[in-house]
C-alpha positions in Angstrom: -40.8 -77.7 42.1 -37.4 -76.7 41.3 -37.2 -72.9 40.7 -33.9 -71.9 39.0 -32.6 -68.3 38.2 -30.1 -67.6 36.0 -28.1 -64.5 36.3 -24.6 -62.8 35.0 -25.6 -62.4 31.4 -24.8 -58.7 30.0 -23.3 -56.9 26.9 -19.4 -57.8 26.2 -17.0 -57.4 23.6 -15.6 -60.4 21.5 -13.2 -61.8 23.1 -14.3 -61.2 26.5 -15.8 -63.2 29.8 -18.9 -64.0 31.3 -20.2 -65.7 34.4 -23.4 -66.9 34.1 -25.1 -68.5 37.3 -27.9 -70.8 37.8 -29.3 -70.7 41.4 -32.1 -72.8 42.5 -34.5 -70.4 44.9 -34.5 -71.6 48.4 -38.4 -71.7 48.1 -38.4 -74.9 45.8 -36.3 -77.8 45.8 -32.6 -78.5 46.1 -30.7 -79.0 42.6 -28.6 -81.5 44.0 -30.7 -84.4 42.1 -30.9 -82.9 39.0 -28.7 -83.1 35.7 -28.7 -79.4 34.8 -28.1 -78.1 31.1 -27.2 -74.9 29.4 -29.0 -74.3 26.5 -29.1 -70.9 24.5 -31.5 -69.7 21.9 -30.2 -67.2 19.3 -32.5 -64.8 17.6 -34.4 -66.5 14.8 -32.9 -69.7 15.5 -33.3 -73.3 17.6 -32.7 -73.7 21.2 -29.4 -76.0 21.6 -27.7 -77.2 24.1 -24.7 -75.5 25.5 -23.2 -77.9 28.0 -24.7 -80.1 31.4 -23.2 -81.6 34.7 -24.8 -84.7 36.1 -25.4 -84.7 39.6 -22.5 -85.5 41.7 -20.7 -82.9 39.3 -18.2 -86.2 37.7 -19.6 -86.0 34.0 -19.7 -83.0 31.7 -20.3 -82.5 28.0 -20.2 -79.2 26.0 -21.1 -78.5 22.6 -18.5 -78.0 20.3 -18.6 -74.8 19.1 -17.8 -73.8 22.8 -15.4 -76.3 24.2 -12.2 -75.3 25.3 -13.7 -71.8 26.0 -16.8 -72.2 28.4 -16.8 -74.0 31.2 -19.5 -75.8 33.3 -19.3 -76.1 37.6 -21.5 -76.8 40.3 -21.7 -76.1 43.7 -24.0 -78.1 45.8 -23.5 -76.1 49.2 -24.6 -73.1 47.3 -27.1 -75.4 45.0 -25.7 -73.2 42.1 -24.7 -74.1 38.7 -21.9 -72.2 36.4 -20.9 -71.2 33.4 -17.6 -69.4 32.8 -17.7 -67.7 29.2 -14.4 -66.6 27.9 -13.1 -65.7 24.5 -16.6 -65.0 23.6 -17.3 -64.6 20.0 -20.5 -63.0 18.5 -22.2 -66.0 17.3 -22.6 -66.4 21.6 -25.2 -63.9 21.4 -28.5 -65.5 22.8 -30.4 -65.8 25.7 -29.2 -68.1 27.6 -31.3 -70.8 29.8 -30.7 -73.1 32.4 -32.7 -76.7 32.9 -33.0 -79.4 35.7 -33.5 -83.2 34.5 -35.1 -85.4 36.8 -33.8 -88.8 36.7 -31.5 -88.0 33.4 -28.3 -88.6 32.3 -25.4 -86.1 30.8 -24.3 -87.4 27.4 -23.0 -86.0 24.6 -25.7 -85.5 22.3 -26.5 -82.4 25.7 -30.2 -83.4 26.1 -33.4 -82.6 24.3 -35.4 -79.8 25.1 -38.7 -81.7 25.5 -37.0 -83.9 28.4 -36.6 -81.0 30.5 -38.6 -81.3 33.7 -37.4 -77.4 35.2 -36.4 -74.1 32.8 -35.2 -70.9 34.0 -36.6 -67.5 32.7 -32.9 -67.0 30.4 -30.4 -64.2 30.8 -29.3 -62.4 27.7 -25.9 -62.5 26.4 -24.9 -60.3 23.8 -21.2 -60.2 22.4 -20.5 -57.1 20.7 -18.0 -54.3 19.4 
């Protein structure tokens, strides 16, 4: 079992910065085999895909109503994933979730929800004056 916990999600004004982690407990597996993805699900709306990093860290892919201001990292010695937020707008606002992928691939089209083997619990973002 991969057990991941995202964290670093809070209330922000537009135009501000988040970090969001995604930390795999020390209790399950390592995430070092795993494509993980961002997704985020706004009120009322679809889950989509935010952005993912294959394993070894060499591919990436973000969505494009965030590229050029998030920003997806990993760090295998701390087998934690990140997202840096900035210039955040309020259409952001969603609960954000991370997901491990067994065996999967980061590609453009960010993954489907259904072939996500691990989910976190989601950390709430809301942008807001």
């Amino acid at each position: 079992q991969l057990h991941l916990v995202e964290s670093g999600g809070g209330l922000v004004q537009p135009g501000g910065s988040l970090r969001l982690s995604c930390a795999a407990a020390p209790s399950g597996y390592t995430m070092y085999y795993y494509v993980i993805h961002w997704f985020r699900q706004a009120p009322g709306k679809e889950r989509e895909g935010v952005s993912c990093i294959s394993e070894k860290g060499d591919t990436i892919h973000y969505a494009a109503a965030v590229k050029g201001r998030f920003t997806i990292s990993r760090d295998s010695a701390k087998n934690t994933v990140y997202l840096q937020m900035n210039s955040l707008k309020p259409e952001d606002t969603a609960v954000y979730y991370c997901a491990g992928e067994a065996y999967g691939e980061c590609a453009s089209d960010l993954g489907r929800v259904s072939a996500m083997d691990y989910w976190g619990k989601g950390t709430l973002v809301t942008v807001s004056s």
